[in-house]
C-alpha angles and dihedrals in degrees: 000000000000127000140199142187125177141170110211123188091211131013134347114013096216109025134012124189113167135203100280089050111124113236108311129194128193129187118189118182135165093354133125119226120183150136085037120147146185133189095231129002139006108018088218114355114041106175125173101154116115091225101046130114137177138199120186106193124197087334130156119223113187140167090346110140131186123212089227132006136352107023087205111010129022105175110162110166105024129137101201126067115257092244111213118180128176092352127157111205116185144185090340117163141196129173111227113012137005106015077198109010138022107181120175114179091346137090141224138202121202118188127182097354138145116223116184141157101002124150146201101195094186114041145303126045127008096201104011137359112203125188139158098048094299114157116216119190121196114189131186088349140152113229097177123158099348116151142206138153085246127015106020081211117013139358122211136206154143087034102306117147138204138202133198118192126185089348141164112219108177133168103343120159143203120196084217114011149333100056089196106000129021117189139200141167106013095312118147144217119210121187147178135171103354140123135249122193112186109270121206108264135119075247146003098194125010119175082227138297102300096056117142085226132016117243130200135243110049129024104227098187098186125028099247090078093118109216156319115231133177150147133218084347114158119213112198119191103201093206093053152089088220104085100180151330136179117287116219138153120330124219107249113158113268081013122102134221116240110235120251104019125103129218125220110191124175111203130179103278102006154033136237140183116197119194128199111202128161084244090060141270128312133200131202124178123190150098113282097265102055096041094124094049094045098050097046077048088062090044 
């Protein structure tokens, strides 16, 4: 398998292609990339070029950091998906934004990868940042320990949306907010199928910041964020009674609930369960333990 290690002054550590670069197409496969790093953005892949794409193929990233934004991958501009397929990335780090993945007006698709123990020490986006309106998909992956200051996995912004599809999402953590997800400006989160174990946040989805309680999953810091969907999804809050139930849409202000499904949500100081039913939306506070009583209570 081949290996490589670099050192770059300014941005990616293995391989550069800037914005006047004709189309550009780069293929990695079986190899093993780590201890790379780069003084500003992208640890080992720094593209910035419109007609660029790239595919990783049952490729390892590990230890590579970035001064700046995207450990592994920083791709701003470009009109193809990133295409990753049966990767391991683990223990990446940036400082300010994608201790994986930084995308701007680009998208990404990871398949069958294992994403673990990545940070962003300094702010946005554990896993992945995504701004200016960039998609990332993650499918039949494992997001396990990654950190940021906001967005244990990802931070979104300017529009972007992510998806997350059959997909582990364990123990991640935010110094502030957004233990596994943290939105902004109208960005969206779409998921199905996936599971959720409690990170360790002060939240890991709020409506927004004047809430009357906090609620778990995805920090939406202004109303626009559009919706949480899901279907058959199990949360599963590791310091509680309470093992699983069904995760559907989340109240966030111009989104919708999906019917049908119900929320469990775990805040600093209280609980909440949110159903979505065709005869209207119901509300229940409380601790675990007195859920039923709460709830008729609220009736």
């Amino acid at each position: 398998m081949p290996e490589a290690r670099a050192c770059a002054d300014k941005g990616g550590g293995v391989v550069y292609v800037e914005s006047n670069a004709m189309r550009v197409s780069l293929v990695l496969s079986s190899s093993s990339l780590w201890n790379n790093t780069a003084r500003s953005s992208g640890g080992v892949f720094h593209v910035t070029a419109s007609g660029a794409s790239l595919q990783l193929k049952v490729a390892y990233f590990s230890s590579n950091h970035a001064g700046e934004r995207g450990a592994v991958l920083f791709m701003h501009g470009t009109n193809a998906a990133t295409v990753v397929t049966n990767c391991s990335m683990i223990a990446n780090s940036a400082l300010i934004g994608g201790g994986v993945l930084e995308l701007g007006e680009a998208s990404s698709i990871v398949t069958a990868s294992t994403l673990s123990n990545n940070a962003c020490d300094g702010c946005e986006g554990g896993v992945v940042n995504l701004v200016g309106g960039a998609k990332a998909e993650f499918e039949d992956c494992v997001l396990h320990s990654n950190f940021a200051l906001y967005g244990g996995v990802a931070f979104l912004a300017d529009l972007s949306h992510l998806g997350l599809d059959r997909s582990s999402v364990s123990g991640n953590k935010a110094r502030n907010n957004g233990g596994v997800v943290y939105a902004t400006d109208s960005s969206s989160l779409v998921s199905q199928n996936s599971t959720f174990s409690h990170s360790g946040a002060p939240s890991l989805l709020r409506a927004d910041p004047y809430a009357r309680w906090p609620l778990a999953m995805v920090e939406a810091e202004h109303r626009e964020v559009s919706q949480l969907s899901a279907a058959r999804q199990v949360a599963q809050p590791e310091d509680e009674k309470q093992s699983w139930m069904e995760l559907g849409g989340v109240p966030l202000e111009g989104g919708h609930f999906s019917a049908h499904n119900t929320w469990e949500g775990a805040g600093t100081c209280s609980w909440a369960v949110v159903t979505a039913a065709t005869s209207g939306i119901e509300v229940c506070r409380g601790f675990p333990e007195t859920w039923e009583t709460a709830c008729a209570a609220d009736r």
